[in-house]
C-alpha positions in Angstrom: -8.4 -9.9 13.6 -5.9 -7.6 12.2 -7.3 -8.4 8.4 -10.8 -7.3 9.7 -9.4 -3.7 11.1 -7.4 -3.4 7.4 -10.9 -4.0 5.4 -12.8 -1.3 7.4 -9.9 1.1 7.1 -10.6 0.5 3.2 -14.1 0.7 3.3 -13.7 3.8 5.1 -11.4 5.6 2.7 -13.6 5.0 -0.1 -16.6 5.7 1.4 -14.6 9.5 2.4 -13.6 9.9 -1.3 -17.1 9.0 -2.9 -18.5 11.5 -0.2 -15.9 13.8 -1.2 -16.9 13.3 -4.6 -20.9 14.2 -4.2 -20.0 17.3 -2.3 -17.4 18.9 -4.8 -20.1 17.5 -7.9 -22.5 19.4 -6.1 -20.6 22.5 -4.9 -19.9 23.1 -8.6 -23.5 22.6 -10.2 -24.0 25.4 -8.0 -21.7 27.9 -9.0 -22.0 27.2 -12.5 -25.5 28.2 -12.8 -24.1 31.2 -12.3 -23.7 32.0 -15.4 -23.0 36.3 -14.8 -19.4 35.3 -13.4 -16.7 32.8 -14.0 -16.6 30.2 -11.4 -14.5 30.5 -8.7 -13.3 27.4 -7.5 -11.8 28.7 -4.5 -15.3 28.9 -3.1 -16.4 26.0 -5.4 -13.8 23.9 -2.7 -14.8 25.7 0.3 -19.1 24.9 -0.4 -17.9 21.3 -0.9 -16.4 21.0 2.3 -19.5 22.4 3.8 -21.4 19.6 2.2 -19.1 16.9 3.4 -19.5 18.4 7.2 -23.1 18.8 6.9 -23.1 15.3 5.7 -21.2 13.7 8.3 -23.2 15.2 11.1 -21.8 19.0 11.2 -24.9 20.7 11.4 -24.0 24.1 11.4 -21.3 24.3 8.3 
């Protein structure tokens, strides 16, 4: 039983980092097509986590 809970916990990382992954790929398309101002990746960081909330269920990021 406890090799079941280890799996999941796995799966579950993984699946956090991929997400993590889309949102900061997509937070930075963003920006740079800005193409007036260098990107700031301050706020590049700050849009991705917006993704990742919205994506996990946060509806109002």
């Amino acid at each position: 039983m406890s090799e079941e809970f280890e799996s999941d916990d796995v799966w579950d990382q993984e699946t956090m980092v991929e997400l993590r992954r889309f949102g900061l790929e997509h937070a930075l398309m963003a920006h740079m097509h800005k193409r007036d101002a260098a990107v700031d990746l301050g706020t590049v960081f700050k849009d991705a986590d917006r993704i990742v909330n919205y994506v996990l269920g946060d509806l109002n990021p």
